[in-house]
C-alpha positions as a Markdown table, in Angstrom:
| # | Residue | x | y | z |
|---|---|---|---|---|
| 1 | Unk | 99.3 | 94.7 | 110.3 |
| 2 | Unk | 103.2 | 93.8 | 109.8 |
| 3 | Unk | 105.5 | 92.1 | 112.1 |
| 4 | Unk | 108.4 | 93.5 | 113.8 |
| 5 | Unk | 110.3 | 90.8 | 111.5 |
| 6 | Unk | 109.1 | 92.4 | 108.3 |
| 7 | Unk | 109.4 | 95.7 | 109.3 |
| 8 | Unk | 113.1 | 95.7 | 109.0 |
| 9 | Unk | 112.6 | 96.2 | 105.3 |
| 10 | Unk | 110.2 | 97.3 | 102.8 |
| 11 | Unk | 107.3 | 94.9 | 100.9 |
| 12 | Unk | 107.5 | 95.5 | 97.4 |
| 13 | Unk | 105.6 | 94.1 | 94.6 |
| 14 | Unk | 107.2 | 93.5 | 90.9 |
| 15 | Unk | 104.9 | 95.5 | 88.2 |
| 16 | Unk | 106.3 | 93.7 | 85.1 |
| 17 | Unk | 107.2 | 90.3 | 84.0 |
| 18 | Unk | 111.1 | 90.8 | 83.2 |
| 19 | Unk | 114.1 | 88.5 | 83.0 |
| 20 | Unk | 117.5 | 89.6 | 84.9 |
| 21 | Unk | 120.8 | 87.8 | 84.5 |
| 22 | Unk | 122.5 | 87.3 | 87.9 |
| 23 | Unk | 125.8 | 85.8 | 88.8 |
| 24 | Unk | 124.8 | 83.7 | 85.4 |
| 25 | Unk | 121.5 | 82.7 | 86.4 |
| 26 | Unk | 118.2 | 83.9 | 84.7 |
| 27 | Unk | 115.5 | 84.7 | 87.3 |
| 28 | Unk | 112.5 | 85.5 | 86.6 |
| 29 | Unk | 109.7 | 87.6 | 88.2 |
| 30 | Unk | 105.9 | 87.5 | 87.3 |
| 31 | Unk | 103.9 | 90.4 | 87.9 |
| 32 | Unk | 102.3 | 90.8 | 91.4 |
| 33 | Unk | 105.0 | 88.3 | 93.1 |
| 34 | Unk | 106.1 | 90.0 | 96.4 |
| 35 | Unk | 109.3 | 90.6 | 97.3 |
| 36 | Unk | 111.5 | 92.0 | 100.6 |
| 37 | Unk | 113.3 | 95.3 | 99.8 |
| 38 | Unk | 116.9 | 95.1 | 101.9 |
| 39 | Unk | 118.7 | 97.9 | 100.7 |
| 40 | Unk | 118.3 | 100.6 | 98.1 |
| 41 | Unk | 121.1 | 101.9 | 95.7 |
| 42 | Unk | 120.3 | 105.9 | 94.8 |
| 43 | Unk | 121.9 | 108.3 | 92.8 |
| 44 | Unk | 123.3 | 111.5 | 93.0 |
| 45 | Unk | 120.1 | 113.0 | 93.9 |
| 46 | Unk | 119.2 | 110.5 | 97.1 |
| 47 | Unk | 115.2 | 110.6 | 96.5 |
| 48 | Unk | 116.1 | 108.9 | 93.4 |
| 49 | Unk | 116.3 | 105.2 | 94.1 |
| 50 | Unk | 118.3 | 103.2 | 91.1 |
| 51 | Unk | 117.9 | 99.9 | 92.7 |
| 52 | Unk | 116.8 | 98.4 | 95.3 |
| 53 | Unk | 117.9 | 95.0 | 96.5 |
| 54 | Unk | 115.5 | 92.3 | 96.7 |
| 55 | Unk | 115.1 | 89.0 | 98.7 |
| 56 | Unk | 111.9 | 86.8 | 97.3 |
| 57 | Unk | 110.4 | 85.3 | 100.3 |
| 58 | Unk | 109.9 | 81.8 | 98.9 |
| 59 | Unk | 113.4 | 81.5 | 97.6 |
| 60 | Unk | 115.1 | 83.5 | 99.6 |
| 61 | Unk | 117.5 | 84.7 | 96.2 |
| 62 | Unk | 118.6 | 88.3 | 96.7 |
| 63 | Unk | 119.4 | 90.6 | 94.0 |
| 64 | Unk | 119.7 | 94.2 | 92.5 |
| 65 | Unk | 116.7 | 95.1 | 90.4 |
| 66 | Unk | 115.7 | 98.6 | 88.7 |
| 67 | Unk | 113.5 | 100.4 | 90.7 |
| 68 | Unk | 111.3 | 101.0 | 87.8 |
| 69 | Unk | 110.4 | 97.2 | 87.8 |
| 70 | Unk | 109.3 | 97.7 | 92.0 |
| 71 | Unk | 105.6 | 99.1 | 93.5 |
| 72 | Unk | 106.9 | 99.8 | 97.2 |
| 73 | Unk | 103.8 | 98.5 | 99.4 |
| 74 | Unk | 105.2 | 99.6 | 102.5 |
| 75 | Unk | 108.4 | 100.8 | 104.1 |
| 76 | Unk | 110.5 | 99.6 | 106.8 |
| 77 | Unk | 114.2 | 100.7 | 107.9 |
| 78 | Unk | 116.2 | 99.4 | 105.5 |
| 79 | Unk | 120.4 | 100.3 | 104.3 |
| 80 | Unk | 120.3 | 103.2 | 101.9 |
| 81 | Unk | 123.9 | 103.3 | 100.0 |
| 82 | Unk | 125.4 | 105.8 | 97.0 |
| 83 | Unk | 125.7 | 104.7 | 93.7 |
| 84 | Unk | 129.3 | 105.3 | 92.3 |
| 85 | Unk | 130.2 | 105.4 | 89.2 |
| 86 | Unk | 133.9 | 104.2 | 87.9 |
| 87 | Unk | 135.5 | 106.7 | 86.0 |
């Protein structure tokens, strides 16, 4: 059973080891870490999440990763935003 707390936003779980480059830092995720979901970023076509953003509960460092890299485990209410592309 989930909280009220964690219900603001989805529980997702990273499916591949990967390295991102944020704000100059290299984080790294292992496979099977859980994450928080606060927002996803979608395209054109709104069932098609690009991103989501992602707050690891032990560290509490949020940022954007592809959606491929993210198994949803369960959804709360969370911001949904447009991704815009400059011209």
């Amino acid at each position: 059973m989930i909280s009220n707390e964690e219900n603001k936003f989805h529980i997702g779980e990273i499916t591949a080891s990967f390295g991102v480059n944020i704000a100059g830092i290299d984080v790294w995720h292992n496979q099977g870490s859980l994450v928080y979901v606060l927002a996803e970023v979608f395209d054109e076509d709104s069932n098609f999440i690009l991103w989501y953003v992602i707050m690891q509960p032990d560290s509490k460092v949020v940022q954007r990763v592809n959606s491929d890299y993210v198994n949803i485990k369960s959804r709360g209410i969370i911001p949904r935003f447009p991704h815009f592309v400059e011209e």
